[in-house]
N, C-alpha and C positions, 0 to 999 in steps of 0.2 A: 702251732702249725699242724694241718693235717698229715697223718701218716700216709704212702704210699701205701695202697689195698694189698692183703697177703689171703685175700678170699676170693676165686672167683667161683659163680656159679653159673653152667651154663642153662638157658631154657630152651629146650628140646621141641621144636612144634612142626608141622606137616610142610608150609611153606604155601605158600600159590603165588600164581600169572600177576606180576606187576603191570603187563600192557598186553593187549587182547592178542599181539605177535606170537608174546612168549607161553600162548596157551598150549600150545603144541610141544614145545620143548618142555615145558612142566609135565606134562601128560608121559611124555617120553622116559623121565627121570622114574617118577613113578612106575611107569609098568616093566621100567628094565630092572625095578628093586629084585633082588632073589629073595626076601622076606614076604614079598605080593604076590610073583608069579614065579613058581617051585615044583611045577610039575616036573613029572619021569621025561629027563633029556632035554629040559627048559636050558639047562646052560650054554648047551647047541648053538641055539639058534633064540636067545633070549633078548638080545638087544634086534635082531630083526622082526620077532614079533613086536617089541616094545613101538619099534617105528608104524607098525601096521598098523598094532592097535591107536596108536597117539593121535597118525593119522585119520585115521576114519572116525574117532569119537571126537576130531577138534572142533568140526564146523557147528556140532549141536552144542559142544561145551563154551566156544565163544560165544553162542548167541544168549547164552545165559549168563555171560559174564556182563553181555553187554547190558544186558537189562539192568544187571544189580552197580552201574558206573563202570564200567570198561576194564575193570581189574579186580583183584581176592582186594581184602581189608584186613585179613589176618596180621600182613607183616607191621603195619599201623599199630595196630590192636597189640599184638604182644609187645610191640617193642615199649607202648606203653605201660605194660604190666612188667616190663622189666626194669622201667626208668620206676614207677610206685615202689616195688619191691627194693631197688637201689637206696631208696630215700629212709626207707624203712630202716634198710640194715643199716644204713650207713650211721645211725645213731646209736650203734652200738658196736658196734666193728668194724675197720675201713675193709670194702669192700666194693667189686666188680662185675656188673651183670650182663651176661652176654646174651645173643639171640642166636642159636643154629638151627637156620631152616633144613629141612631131609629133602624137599626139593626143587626148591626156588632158593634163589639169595637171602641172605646171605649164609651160603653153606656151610657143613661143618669139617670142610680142607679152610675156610678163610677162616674160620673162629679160631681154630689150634695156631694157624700162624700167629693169629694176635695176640693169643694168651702166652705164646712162647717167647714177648718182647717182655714179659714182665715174670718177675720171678715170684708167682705165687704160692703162698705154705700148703694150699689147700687147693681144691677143685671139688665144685658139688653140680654132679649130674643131675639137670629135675627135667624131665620130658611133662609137659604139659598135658597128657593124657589121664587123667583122673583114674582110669580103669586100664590095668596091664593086659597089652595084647602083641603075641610077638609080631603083628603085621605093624604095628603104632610105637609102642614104647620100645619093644625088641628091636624093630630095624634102626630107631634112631639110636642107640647104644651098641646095635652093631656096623651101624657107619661110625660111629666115633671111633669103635678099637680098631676100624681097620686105616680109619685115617690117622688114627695117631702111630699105627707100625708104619706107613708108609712115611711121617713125617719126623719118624724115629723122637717122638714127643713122652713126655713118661711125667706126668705132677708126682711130686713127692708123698702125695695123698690124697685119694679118689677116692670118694663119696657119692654115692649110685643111690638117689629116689626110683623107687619104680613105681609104686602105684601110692595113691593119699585119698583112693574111693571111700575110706570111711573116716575121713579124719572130722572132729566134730565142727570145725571154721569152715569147710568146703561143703557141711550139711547145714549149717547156719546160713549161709551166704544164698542154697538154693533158694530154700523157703524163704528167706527175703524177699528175693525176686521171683519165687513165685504168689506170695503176698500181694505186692505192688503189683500184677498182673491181673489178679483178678480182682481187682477193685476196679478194672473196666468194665466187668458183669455188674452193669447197672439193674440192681434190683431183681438180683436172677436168685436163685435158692441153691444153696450147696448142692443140692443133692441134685438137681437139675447140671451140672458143670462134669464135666469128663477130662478129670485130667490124665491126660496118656504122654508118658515121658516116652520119648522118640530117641534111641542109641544108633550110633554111628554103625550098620551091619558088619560080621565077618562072616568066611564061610566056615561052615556048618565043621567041616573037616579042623579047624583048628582045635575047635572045642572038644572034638570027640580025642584029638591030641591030646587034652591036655590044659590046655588056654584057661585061665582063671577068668577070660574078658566079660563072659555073661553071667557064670555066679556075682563077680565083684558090683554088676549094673543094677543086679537085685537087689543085693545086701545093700546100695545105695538108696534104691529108691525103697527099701524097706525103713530106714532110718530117715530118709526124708518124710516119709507120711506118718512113721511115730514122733517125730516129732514138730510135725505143722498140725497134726491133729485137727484136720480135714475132714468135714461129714460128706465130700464128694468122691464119687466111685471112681475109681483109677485103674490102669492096665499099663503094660510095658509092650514097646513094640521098635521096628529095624529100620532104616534106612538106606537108600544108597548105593544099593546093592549093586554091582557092575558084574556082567559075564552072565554064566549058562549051570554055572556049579550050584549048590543047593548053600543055603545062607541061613543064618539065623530067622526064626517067623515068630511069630507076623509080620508082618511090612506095614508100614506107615500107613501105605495106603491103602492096606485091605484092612485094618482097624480101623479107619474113619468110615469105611463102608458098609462094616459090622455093625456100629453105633448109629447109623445112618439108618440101616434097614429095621432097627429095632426102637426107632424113633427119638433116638439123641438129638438135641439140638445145638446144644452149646458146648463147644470144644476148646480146651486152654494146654497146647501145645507146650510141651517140655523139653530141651534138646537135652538130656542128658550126660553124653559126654561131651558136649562143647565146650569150654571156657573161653572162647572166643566166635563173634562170630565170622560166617562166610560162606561160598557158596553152597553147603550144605544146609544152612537156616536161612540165608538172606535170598535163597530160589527155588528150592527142592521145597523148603517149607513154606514161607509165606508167599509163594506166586504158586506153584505147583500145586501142592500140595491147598490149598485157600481155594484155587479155580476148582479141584476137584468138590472138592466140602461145599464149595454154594453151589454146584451143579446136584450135589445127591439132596437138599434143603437143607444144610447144614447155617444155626442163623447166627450165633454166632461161633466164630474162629478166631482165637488169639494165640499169640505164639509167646513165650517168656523170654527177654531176650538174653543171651550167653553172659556168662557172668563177666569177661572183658576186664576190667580194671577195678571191677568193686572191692572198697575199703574191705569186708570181711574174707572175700576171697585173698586179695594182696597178704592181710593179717594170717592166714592159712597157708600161704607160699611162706614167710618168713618165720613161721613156725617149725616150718617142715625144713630149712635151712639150718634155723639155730639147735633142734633138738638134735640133728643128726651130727650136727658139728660137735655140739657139747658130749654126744655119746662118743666120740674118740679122742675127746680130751686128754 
């Protein structure tokens, strides 16, 4: 007979709009984070900016949802990588794998009540974000400690992943899928192909904070290209970016226009920090970002797509589980 699970782990990820309604209330959630908007006296008057801005970016951010089917795929997407990861452990440990969205469902007030029906020995925090950044990884670890003081919740043993940017399963797993991507450059030459890994932007301000989030996106794509051992030139560039603050550069889009004006043709898009996709690769980058590149003569444009559920990524979530469980043995 199987044991009841004395392992849960929960997967930490951004959330998105399940129906084009709730684009606004998503929006809302986010900009009322105090880990995104933190300005001097933001506490003020933080949820009234959060509605103004919600408001006024929703009508452009619905109609990109609607392009990409009328809602995010994210919640789909991890919850598959958390039923793989399940299946994984579950052959060596009875074990429980949750999904806390930071701002669409299912939240992380509804995950502590359900892990509080079951009495488990352990709890292993893993946030989904490959690369630590207190706007990403930090705010979802700092909604958790405050919803478990409010829900007076306490596991008898918490285990906190924060980043797995250089673990070698999660640099295996890239260059796999960046492999299988460019075998769509039919008959094009390495050295003709421009791979540019595209990171999810932060402002500029965090890093000079402190933020490990743009060294750790190097040291990634530094070990990605030592070892796919690539004869095509490659560059790092941003995303994303929302607001009027100064952000991490290059931007996505002023890199395709660099490569463009110096006669690039062929482009093989990298999302870097994704492990899932969504409207940040499924619009920003292959419609947005695609329209732009055939308007400057860019001929071809490929995107890689987020690693999602791939067996060596999954293999790399359950590593990262079992070694930090066995180190408190």
């Amino acid at each position: 007979m199987k044991s009841n699970p004395r392992l849960a782990v929960i997967l930490f990820q951004l959330g998105g709009p399940d129906s084009l309604e709730n684009v606004q209330p998503f929006l809302y959630n986010l900009f009322r984070d105090p880990d995104i908007i933190n300005c001097p006296g933001a506490f003020l008057a933080r949820k009234l900016l959060a509605q103004f801005i919600s408001i006024r970016r929703s009508k452009t951010v619905i109609k990109n949802y609607k392009a990409i089917g009328g809602k995010s795929p994210i919640l789909h997407l991890t919850q598959a990588q958390a039923a793989s990861l399940e299946r994984e452990l579950n052959g060596l440990i009875p074990v429980k794998v949750f999904v806390a969205m930071r701002y669409w469902h299912p939240l992380t007030e509804k995950v502590i009540q359900k892990i509080r029906e079951s009495e488990f020995q352990k709890v292993v925090l893993l946030p989904l974000y490959p690369h630590y950044s207190k706007a990403t990884t930090g705010s979802s670890l700092n909604e958790w400690n405050r919803q478990c003081a409010m829900h007076n919740y306490s596991a008898q043993s918490t285990i906190t992943i924060k980043s797995f940017h250089d673990h070698p399963l999660y640099i295996d797993a890239i260059v796999e899928k960046i492999n299988q991507t460019l075998n769509r450059f039919s008959k094009r030459k390495p050295e003709d192909i421009d791979l540019v890994f595209s990171a999810h932007g932060t402002p500029l301000s965090l890093v000079k904070k402190g933020d490990p989030y743009k060294g750790q996106i190097e040291e990634t794509v530094r070990l990605v290209i030592e070892r796919g051992r690539w004869k095509s030139p490659h560059s790092i560039c941003y995303q994303s970016k929302v607001g009027f603050v100064k952000w991490l550069e290059p931007s996505l889009k002023d890199t395709i226009h660099e490569l463009a004006v110096n006669g690039r043709k062929h482009i093989l898009i990298i999302p870097i920090s994704f492990v899932t996709d969504h409207l940040e690769t499924l619009h920003e980058i292959n419609i947005e970002m695609l329209n732009e590149a055939m308007k400057l003569g860019i001929q071809t444009f490929e995107v890689m797509p987020a690693l999602n559920d791939h067996p060596i990524f999954i293999q790399c979530l359950k590593d990262l589980v079992l070694s930090k469980c066995n180190d408190v043995e």
